[in-house]
C-alpha positions as CSV (number, residue, x, y, z in Angstrom):
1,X,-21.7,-10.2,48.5
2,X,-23.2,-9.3,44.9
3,X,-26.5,-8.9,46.8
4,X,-24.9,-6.3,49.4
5,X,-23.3,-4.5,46.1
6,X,-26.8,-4.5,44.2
7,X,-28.5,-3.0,47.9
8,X,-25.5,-0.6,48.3
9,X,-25.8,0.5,45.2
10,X,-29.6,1.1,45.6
11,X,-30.9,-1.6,43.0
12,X,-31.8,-5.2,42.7
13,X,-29.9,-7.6,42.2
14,X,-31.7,-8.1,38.7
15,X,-30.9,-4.8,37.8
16,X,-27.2,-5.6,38.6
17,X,-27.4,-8.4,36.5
18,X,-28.6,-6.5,33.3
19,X,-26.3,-3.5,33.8
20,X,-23.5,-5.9,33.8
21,X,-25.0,-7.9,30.8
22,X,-25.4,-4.5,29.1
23,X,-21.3,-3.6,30.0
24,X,-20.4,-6.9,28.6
25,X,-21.8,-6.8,25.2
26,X,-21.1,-3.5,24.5
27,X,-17.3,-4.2,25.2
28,X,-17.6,-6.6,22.9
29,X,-19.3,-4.9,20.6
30,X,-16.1,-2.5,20.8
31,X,-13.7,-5.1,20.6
32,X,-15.6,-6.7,17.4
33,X,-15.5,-2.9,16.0
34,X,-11.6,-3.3,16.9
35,X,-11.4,-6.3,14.8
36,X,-13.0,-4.8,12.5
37,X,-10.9,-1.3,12.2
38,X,-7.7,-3.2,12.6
39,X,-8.9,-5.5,9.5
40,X,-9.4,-2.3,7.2
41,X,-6.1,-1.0,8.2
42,X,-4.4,-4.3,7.7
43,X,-6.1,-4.2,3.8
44,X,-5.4,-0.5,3.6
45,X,-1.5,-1.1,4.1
46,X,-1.6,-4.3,2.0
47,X,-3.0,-1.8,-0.5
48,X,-0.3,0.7,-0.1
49,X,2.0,-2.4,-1.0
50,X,0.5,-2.6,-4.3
51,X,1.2,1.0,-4.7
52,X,4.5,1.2,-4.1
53,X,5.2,-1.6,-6.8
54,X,3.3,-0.2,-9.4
55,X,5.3,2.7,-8.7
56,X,8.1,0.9,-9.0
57,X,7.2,-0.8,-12.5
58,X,5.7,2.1,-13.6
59,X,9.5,4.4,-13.1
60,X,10.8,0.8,-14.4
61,X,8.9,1.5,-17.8
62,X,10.4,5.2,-17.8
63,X,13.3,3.9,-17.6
64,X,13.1,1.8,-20.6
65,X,11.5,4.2,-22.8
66,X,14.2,6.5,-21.4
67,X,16.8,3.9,-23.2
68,X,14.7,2.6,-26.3
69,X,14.8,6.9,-26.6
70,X,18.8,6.9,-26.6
71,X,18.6,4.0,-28.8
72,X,17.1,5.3,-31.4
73,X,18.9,8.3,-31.2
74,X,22.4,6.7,-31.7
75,X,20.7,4.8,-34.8
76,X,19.5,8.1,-36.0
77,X,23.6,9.4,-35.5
78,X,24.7,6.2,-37.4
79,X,22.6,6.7,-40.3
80,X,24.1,10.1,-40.3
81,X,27.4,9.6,-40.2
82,X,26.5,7.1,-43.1
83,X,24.9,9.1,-45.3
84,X,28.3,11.6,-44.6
85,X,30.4,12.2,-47.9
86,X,32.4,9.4,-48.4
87,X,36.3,9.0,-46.9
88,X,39.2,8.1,-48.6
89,X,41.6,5.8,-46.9
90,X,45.1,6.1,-48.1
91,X,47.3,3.0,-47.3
92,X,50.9,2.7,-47.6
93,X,53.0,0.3,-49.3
């Protein structure tokens, strides 16, 4: 039957045989290249993971320095209101 195909064709049966040979490793070769592909897009997306959490950290640290900044400004109010001329307290008997 694969004889007939070959003649149909118009080529040998050898000929067959290394066209077919030929067919099957470069769909391999694709599917390796697949692999491959898929494999940098896997790491590309594991990458983007990374991202995000330093993004994440990174506004976590803003928000920190955005509170050590209030901080210090309510110790800067304190020490004014400190310094302030002094107030007399009446009591009553």
């Amino acid at each position: 039957m694969i004889a007939a195909l070959a003649g149909a064709l118009g080529i040998t049966l050898t000929e067959l045989t290394e066209q077919l040979a030929g067919d099957l490793r470069r769909q391999r070769g694709t599917a390796t290249e697949l692999r491959v592909q898929q494999g940098i897009v896997t790491e590309l997306r594991r990458q983007r993971g990374f991202v995000g959490e330093l993004r994440r950290q990174r506004g976590f640290g803003t928000d920190l320095r955005g509170q050590q900044g209030t901080a210090t400004d309510m110790r800067r109010q304190q020490g004014t209101s400190r310094r302030a001329d002094p107030v007399m307290l009446s009591l009553a008997a």
